[in-house]
Backbone bond lengths (Angstrom), bond angles and torsions (degrees), N, CA, C in turn:
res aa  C-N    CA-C-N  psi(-1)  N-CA   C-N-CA  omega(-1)  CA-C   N-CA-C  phi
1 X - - - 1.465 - - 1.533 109.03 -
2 X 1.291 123.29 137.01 1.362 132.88 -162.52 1.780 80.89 -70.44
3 X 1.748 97.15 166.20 1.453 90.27 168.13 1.376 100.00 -118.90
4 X 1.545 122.47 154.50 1.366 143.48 -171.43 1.564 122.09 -61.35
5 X 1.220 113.59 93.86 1.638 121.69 -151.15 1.471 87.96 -78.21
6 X 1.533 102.67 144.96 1.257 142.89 177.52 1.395 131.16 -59.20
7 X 1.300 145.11 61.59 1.407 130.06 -143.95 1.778 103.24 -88.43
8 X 1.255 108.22 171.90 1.653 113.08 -157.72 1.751 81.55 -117.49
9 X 1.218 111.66 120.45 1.464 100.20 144.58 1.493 130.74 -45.90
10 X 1.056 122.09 147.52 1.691 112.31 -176.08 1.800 103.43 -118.40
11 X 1.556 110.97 -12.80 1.235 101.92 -176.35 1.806 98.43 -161.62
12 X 1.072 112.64 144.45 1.385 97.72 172.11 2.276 98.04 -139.00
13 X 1.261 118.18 150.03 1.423 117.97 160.84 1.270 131.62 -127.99
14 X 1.302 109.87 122.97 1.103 120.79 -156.87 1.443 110.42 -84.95
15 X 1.751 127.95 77.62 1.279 142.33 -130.85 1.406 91.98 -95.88
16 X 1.721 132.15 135.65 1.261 131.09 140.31 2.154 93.90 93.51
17 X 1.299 108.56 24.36 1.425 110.84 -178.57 2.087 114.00 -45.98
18 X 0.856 93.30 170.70 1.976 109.79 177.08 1.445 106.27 -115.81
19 X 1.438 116.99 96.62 1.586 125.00 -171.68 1.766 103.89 -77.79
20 X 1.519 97.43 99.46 1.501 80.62 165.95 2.019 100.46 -116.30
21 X 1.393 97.92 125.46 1.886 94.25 -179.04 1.209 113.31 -113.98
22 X 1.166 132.51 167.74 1.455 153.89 -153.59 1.478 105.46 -138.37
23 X 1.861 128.00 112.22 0.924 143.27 129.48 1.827 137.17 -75.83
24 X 1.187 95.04 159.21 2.113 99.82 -176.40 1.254 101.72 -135.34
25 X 1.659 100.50 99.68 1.417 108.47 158.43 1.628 123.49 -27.74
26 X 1.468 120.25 -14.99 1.665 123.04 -156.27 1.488 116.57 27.71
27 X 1.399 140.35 47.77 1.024 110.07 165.65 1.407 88.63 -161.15
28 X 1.547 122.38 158.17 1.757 117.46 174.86 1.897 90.27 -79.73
29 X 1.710 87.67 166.32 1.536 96.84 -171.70 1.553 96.78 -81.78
30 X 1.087 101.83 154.39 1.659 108.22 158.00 1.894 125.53 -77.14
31 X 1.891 90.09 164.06 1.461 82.65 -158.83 1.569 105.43 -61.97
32 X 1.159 124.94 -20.42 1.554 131.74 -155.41 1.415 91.93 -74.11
33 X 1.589 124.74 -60.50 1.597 137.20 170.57 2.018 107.15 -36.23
34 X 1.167 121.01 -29.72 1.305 108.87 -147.31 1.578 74.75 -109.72
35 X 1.584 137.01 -33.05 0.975 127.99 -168.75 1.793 119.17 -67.55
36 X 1.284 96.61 -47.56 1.813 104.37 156.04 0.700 130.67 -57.72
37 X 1.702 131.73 -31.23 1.564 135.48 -168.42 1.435 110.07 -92.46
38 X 1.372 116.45 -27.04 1.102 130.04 179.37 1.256 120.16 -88.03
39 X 1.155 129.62 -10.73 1.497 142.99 -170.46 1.884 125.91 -118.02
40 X 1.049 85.10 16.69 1.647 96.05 -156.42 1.353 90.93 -84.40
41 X 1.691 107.46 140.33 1.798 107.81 154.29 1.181 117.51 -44.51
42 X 1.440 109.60 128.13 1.589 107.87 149.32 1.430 137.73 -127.06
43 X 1.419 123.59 -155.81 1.165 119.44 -168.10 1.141 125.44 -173.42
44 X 0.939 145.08 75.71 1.495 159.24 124.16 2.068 107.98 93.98
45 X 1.225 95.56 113.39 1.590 81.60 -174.73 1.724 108.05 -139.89
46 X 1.028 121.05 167.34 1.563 116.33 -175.06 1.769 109.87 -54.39
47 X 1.104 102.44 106.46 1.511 108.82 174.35 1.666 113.77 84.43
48 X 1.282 115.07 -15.51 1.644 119.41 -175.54 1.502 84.13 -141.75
49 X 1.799 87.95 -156.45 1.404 125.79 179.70 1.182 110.62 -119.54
50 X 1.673 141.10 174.60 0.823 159.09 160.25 1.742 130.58 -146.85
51 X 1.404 113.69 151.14 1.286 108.87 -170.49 2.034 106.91 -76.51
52 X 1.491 106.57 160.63 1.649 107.07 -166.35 1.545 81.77 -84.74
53 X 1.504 149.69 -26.37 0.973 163.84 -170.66 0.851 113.38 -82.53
54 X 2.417 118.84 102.44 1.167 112.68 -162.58 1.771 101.55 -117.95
55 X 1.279 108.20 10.03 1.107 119.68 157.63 1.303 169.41 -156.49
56 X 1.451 91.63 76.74 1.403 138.54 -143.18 1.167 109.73 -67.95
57 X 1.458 125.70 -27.87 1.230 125.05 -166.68 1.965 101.50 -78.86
58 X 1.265 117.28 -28.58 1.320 114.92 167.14 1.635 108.07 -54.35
59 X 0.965 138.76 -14.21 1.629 110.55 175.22 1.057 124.58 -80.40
60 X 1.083 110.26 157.19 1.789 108.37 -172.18 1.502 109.95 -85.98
61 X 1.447 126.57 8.01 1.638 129.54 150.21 1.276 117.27 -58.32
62 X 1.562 95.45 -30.01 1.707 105.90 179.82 1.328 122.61 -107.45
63 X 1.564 114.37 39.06 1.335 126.96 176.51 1.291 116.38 -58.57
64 X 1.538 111.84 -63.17 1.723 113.69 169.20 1.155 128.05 -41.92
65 X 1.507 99.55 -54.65 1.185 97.01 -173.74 2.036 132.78 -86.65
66 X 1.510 89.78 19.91 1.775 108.86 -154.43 1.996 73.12 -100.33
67 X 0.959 111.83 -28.13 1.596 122.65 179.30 1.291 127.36 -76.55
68 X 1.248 117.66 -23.20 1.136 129.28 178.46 1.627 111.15 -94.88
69 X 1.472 120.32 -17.69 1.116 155.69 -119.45 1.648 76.40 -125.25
70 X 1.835 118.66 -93.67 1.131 126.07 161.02 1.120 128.89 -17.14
71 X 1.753 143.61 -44.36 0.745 126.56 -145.81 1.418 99.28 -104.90
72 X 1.570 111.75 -20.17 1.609 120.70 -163.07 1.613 98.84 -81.29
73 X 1.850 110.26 -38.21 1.321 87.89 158.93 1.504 149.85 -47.98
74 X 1.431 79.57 -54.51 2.091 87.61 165.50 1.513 115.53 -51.42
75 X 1.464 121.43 -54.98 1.140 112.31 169.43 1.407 138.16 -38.45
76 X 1.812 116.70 -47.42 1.001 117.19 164.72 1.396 129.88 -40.28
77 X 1.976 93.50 -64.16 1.360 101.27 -158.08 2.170 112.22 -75.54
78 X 1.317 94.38 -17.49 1.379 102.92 160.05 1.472 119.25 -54.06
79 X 1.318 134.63 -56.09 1.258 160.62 -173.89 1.853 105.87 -64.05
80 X 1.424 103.25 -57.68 1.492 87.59 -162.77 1.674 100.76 -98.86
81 X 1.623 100.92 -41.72 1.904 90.07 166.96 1.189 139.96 -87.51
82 X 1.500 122.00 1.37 1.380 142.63 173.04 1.743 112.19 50.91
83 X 1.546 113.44 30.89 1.390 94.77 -156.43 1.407 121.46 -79.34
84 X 0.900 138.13 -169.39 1.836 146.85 171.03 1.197 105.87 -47.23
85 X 1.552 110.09 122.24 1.262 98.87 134.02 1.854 144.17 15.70
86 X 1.305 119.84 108.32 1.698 91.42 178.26 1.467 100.49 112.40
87 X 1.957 125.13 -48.80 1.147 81.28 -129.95 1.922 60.88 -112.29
88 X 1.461 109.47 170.93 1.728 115.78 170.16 1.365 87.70 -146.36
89 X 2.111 91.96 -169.33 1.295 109.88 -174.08 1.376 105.80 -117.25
90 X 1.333 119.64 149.80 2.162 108.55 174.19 1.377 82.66 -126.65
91 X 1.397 98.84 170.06 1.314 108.73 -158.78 1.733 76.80 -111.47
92 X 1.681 111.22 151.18 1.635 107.40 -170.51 1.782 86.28 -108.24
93 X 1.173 114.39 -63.55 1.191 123.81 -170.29 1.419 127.99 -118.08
94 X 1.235 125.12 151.49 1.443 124.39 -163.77 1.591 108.78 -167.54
95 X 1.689 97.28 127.77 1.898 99.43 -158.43 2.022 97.32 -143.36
96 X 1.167 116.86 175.86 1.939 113.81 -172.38 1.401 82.95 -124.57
97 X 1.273 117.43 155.03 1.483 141.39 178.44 1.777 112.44 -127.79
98 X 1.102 104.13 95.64 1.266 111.43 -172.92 1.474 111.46 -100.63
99 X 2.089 116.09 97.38 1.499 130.05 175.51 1.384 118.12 -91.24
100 X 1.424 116.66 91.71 1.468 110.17 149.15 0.935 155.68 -28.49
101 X 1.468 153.91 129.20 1.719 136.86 -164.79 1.422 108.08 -57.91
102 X 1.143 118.46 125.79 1.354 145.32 -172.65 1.716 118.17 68.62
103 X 1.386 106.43 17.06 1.382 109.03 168.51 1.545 93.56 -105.79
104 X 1.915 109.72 160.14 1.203 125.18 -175.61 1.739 107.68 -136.29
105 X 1.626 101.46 177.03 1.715 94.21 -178.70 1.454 97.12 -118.46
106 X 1.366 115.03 123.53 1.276 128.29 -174.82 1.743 123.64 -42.86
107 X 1.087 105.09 150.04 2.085 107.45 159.08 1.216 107.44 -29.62
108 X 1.054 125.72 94.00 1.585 105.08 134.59 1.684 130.27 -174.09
109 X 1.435 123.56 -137.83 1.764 109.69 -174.57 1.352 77.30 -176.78
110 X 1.801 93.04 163.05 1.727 126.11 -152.72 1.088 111.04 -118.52
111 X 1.860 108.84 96.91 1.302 115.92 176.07 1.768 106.15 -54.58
112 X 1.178 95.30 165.43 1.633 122.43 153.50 1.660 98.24 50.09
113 X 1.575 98.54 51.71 1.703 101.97 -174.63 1.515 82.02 -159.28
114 X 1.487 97.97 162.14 1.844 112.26 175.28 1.387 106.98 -119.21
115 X 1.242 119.02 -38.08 1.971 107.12 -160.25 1.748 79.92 -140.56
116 X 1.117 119.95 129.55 1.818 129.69 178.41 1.987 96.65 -125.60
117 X 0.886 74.34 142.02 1.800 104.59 171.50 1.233 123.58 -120.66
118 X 1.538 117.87 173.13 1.279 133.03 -166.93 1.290 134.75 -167.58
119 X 1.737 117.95 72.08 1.445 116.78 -152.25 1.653 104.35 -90.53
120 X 1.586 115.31 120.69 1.510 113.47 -178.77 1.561 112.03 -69.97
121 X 1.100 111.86 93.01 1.873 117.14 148.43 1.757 124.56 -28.23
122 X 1.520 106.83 -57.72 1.334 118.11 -169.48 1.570 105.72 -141.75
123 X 1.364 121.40 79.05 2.172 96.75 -177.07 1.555 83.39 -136.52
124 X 1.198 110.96 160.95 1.201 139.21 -160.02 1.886 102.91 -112.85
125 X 0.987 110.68 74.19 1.933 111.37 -178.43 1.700 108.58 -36.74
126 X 1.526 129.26 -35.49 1.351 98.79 -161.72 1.691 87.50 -88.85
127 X 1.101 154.46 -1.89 1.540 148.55 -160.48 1.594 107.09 -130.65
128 X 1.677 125.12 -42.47 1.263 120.25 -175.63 1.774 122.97 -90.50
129 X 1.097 107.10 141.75 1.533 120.49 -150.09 2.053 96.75 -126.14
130 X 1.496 97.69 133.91 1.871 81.00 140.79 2.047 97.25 -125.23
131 X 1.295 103.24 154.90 1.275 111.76 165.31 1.340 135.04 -121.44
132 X 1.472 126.65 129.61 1.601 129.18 -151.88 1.384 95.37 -106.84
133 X 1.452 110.50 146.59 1.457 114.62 165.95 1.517 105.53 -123.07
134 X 2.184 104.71 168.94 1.115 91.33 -178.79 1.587 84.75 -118.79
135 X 1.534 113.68 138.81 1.347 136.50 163.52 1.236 124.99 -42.26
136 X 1.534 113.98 -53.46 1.116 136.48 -168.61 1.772 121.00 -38.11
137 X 1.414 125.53 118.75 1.732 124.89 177.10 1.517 99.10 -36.72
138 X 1.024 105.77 147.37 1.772 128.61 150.94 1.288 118.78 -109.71
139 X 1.115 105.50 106.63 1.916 108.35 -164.31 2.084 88.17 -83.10
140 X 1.083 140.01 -17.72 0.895 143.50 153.42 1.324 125.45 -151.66
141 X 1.595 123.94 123.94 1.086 140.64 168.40 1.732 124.85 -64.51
142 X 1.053 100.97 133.92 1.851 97.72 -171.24 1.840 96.99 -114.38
143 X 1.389 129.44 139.11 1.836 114.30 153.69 1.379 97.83 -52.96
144 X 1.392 110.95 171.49 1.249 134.06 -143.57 1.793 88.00 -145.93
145 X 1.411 129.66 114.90 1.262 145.28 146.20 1.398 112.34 -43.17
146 X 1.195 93.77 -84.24 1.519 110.34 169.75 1.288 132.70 -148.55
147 X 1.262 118.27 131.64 1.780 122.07 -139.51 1.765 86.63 -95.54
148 X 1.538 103.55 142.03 1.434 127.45 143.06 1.483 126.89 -129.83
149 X 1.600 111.30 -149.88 1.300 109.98 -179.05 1.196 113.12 -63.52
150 X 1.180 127.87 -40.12 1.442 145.23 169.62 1.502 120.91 -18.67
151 X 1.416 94.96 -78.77 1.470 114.05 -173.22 1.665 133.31 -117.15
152 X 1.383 88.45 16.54 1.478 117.32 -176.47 1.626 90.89 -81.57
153 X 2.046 116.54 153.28 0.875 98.71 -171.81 1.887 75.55 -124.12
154 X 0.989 134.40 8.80 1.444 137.68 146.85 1.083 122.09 -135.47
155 X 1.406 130.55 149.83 1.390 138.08 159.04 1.449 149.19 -140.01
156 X 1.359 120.81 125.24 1.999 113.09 -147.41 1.737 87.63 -108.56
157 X 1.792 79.85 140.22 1.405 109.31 142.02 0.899 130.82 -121.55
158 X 1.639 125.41 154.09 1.429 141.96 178.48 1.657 106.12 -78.00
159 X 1.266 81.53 115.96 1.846 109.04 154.70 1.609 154.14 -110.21
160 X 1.483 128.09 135.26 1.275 122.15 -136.93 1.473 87.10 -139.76
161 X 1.664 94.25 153.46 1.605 109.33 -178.12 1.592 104.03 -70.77
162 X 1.434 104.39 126.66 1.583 122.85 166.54 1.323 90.03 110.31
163 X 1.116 149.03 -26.72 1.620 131.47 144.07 1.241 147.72 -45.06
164 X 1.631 111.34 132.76 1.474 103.96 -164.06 1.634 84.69 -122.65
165 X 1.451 104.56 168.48 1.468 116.99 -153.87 1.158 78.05 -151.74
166 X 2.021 122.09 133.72 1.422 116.60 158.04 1.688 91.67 -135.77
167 X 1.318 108.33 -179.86 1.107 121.48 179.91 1.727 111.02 163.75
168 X 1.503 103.82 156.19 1.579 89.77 -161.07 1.473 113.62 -83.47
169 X 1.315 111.67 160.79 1.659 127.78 -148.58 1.389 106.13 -56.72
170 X 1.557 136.53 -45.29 0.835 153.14 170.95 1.215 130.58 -50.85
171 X 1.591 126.73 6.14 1.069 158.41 -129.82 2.135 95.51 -147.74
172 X 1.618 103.93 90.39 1.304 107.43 -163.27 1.918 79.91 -86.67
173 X 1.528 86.31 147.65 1.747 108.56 -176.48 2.060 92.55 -145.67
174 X 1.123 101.55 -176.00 1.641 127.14 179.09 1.414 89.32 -162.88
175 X 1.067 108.81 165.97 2.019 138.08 137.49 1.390 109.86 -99.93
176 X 1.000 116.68 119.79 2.097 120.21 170.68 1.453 98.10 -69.51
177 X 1.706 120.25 179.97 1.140 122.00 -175.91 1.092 127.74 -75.34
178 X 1.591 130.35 151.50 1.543 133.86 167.77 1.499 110.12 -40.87
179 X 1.003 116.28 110.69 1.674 125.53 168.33 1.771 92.58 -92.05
180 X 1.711 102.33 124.60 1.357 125.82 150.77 1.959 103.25 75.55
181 X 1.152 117.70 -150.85 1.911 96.10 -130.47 2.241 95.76 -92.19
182 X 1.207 105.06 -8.69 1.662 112.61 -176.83 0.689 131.42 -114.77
183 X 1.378 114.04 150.36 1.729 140.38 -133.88 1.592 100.49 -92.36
184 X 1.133 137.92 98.81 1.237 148.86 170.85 1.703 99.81 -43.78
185 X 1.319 132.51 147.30 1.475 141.34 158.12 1.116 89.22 -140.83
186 X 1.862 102.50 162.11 1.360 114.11 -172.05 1.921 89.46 -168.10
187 X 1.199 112.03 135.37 1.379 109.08 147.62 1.791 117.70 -133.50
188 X 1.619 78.02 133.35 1.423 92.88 -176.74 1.729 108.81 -117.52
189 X 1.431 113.75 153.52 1.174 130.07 -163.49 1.782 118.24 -123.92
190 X 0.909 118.33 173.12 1.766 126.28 165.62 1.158 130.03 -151.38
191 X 1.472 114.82 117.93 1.900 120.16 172.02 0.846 92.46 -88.48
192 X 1.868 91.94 175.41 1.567 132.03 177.52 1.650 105.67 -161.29
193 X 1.270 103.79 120.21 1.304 128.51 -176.66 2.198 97.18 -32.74
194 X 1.376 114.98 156.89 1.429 143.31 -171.12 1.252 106.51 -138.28
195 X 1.602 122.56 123.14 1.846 118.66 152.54 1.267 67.51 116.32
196 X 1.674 86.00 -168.59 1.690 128.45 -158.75 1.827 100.51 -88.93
197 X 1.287 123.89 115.94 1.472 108.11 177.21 1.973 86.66 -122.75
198 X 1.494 80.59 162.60 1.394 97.00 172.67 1.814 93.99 98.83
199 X 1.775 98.83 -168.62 1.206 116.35 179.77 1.987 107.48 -120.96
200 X 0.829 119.75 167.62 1.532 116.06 171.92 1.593 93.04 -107.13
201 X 1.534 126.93 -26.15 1.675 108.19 -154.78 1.885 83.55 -89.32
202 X 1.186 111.01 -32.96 1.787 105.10 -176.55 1.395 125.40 -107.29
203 X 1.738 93.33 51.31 1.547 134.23 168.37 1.748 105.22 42.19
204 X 1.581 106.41 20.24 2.018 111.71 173.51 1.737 113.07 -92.29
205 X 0.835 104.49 28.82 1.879 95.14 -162.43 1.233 86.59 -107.80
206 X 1.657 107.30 126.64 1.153 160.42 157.97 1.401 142.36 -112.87
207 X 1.908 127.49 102.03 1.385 114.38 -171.97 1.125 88.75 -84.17
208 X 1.706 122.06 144.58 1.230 135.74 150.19 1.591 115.47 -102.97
């Protein structure tokens, strides 16, 4: 029996993707920045801590960096949703996540938000990770040879201090645990769409 020849894909598209992107502050923080971020009350959170201060990015300690902050939003949401004119993103809320060695930041994703971020304070690139899952039913499960973007039903990247990470809210992630003797920080934030969205003739129009 002949054996069943092998065909090569010649193209494949990866239709309807999940944009998660990566910006670099370029610069170490200042002492004034590290002195606030680092010092903040906190309070008890699934697997870590967190600051009582959920909106932090309003202080004027955090001028620079409320800018750097700003602009990556626009960038994003320019880039991956291209929308009209009119409409942007504000950031609603903004809080520091302070992980101890062998503490982690729990499962989960950000109601009543559209595009969430994540600027690293303190992470260690060859050991610190965040990892994304995909939600989505499997009406059937297959073993897995070897996992990619494809058919992976999570997937981590490595993260480094002065990096911000956004991706949209709905988009369930964790951090696994602090490997070895330092204190992970992280501040993460949340938009919500601005302007007129929707259509008026296909009964969606909405001022936000």
């Amino acid at each position: 029996m002949d054996r069943i020849r092998e065909h090569i894909i010649l193209i494949t598209h990866n239709l309807f993707p999940t944009s998660v992107s990566f910006f670099e502050l370029g610069r170490e923080f200042s002492d004034e920045e590290n002195n606030f971020l680092l010092n903040l009350e906190q309070k008890n959170n699934d697997g870590n801590t967190t600051s009582k201060e959920r909106k932090l990015l309003g202080d004027n300690k955090m001028a620079s960096l409320r800018e750097f902050v700003d602009s990556s939003v626009a960038s994003y949401f320019k880039e991956i949703y291209s929308p009209r004119q009119g409409i942007s993103l504000r950031i609603t809320q903004s809080w520091v996540n302070y992980t101890a060695p062998g503490q982690w930041h729990h499962k989960h994703a950000h109601p009543n938000s559209f595009v969430s971020g994540v600027l690293y304070i303190k992470a260690n690139k060859e050991t610190d990770r965040i990892q994304f899952f995909k939600e989505s039913y499997q009406q059937i499960k297959l073993p897995i040879n070897q996992f990619n973007m494809s058919n992976s039903e999570s997937w981590w990247l490595p993260i480094g201090t002065g990096q911000l990470i956004m991706f949209p809210s709905s988009l369930t992630h964790m951090v696994p645990a602090v490997q070895g003797d330092d204190q992970r920080v992280s501040m993460s934030f949340n938009t919500f769409p601005v302007g007129y969205v929707g259509s008026d003739d296909d009964l969606t129009g909405l001022r936000l």
